[in-house]
N, C-alpha and C positions, 0 to 999 in steps of 0.2 A: 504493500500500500504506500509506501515511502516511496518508491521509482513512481509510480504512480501519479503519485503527489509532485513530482519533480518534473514527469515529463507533461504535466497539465502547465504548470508554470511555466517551464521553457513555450511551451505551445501558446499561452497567452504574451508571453514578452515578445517573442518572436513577430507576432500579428498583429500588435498593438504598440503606436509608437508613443511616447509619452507626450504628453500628459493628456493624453485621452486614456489609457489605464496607468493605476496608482493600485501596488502589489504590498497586503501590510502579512508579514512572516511571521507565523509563531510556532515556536520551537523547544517546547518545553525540554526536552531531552538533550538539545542541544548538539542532534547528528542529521540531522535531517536538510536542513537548507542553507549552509554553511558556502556551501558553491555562490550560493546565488547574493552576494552580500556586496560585488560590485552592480550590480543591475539598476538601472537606473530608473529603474520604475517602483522601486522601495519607498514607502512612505516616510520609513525611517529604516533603521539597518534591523536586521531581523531580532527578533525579539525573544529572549531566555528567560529573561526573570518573572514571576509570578503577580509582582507590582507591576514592572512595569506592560505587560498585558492587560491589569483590570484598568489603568489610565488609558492607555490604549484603545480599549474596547469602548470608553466611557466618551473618550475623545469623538469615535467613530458615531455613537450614539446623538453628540450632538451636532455634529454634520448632519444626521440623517434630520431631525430634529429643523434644523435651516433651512435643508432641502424641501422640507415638508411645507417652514412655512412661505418658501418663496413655489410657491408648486405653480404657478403660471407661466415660471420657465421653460423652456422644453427638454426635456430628460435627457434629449439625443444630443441634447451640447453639455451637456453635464460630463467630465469623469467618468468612468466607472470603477469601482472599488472592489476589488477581490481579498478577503480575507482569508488568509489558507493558513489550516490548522493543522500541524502533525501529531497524537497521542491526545484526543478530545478528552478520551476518559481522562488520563490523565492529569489536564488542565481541571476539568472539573472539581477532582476531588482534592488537590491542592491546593485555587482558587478559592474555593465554594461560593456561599451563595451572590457575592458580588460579580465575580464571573459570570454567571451561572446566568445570571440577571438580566445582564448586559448583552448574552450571548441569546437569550430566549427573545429579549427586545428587537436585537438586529436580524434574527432567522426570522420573526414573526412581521416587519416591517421593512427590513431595508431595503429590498429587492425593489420596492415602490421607488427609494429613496439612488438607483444605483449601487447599492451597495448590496454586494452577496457574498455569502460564507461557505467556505469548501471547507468541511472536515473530515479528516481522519480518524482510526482509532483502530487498536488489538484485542479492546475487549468491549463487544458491542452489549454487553450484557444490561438488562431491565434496570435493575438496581443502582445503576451508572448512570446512563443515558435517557430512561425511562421517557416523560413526557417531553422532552426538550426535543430528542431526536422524531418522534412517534409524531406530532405535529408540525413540524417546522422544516423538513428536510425533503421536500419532493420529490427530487432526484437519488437514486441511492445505489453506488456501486461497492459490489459485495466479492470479497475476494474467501480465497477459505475460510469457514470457522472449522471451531471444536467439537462443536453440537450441533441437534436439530434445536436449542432451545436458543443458543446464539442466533442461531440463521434464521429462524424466524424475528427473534429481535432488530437483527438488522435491516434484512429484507422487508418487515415491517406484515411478510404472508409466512403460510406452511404450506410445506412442499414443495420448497423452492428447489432441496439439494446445495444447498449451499454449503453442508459440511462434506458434500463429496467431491468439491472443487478441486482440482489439479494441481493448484498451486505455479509460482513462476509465472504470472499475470493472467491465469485464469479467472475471469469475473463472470458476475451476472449484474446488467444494467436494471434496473428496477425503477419507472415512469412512467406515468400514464395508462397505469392496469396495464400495463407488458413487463413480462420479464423476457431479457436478449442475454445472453452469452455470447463475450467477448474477450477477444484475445489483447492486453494492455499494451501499446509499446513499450521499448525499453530503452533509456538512453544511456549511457555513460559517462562517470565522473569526470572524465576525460570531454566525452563531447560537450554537457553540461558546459563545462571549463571554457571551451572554446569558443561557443558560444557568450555567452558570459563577459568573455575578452571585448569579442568584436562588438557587439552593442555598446557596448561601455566605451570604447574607441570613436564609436558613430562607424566601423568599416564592413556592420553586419547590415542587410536589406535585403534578406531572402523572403519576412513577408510582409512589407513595407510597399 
């Protein structure tokens, strides 16, 4: 889910030149998007600590909040915000409930506002994720679990087979009452890298 995670971002930085997207990283673990920390579409440089994620989230909240009251603007010259999360659960139970808050407010509104959340997580479990994920997350790409009681968590149905996933970027995409099975690309720390470079240089414009 972490390649995943990496080659979604490369695929938005790529396609989007700034500051039409503005990319805010969080990284609680602290291995996950380490590459991408010249990129110039960071709102700020990626983000570790547990504070400064609930500022963070808090900050994004009141943007959404501006947007909302300036809403006779037109959206399509607005930014767009992507907030990408790597070990959700994790955050969660760190965080707690100001996270938690922050994070239920912007999945349940900001998508109005430009602004949308991509999360990760290894343990999709009820107890964790419960109503936060279950309402707020439309889209939902399910890579292995452990169980059928994960995979229905995540997936959000039963019967998906989610724990009989193949692993090594085997998913199932979950929107719109379909479930698809898909094969993830893959990128490498190395191409990551290189990529990375040249935007950062201005000498990348493959999808510009």
């Amino acid at each position: 889910k972490t390649v995943l995670l990496q080659t979604m971002i490369l695929s938005l930085a790529m396609a989007n030149r700034p500051p039409h997207l503005s990319l805010m990283l969080l990284d609680p673990k602290r291995h996950a998007f380490d590459l991408f920390q010249g990129l110039p579409h960071l709102a700020r440089p990626v983000i570790w600590e547990v504070e400064e994620t609930a500022e963070a989230l808090h900050s994004l909240l009141r943007l959404m909040e501006r947007r909302a009251a300036s809403s006779g603007l037109a959206v399509d010259g607005r930014p767009s915000v992507v907030v990408v999360i790597d070990e959700l659960a994790d955050l969660l139970m760190v965080g707690g409930k100001a996270v938690q808050w922050a994070l239920t407010r912007l999945t349940q509104r900001g998508r109005e506002a430009g602004i949308h959340v991509v999360a990760a997580t290894q343990k999709p479990t009820a107890a964790v994720l419960g109503p936060l994920v279950k309402a707020n997350f439309p889209v939902r790409l399910v890579g292995r679990v452990t169980s059928v009681e994960d995979a229905r968590t995540a997936t959000g149905w039963s019967g998906t087979g989610a724990e009989r996933l193949m692993g090594r970027g085997d998913f199932l995409a979950v929107a719109e009452g379909r479930v698809t099975r898909f094969q993830a690309a893959h990128v490498s720390p190395q191409e990551i890298g290189e990529v990375v470079t040249g935007i950062g240089d201005g000498g990348w414009n493959g999808g510009w």
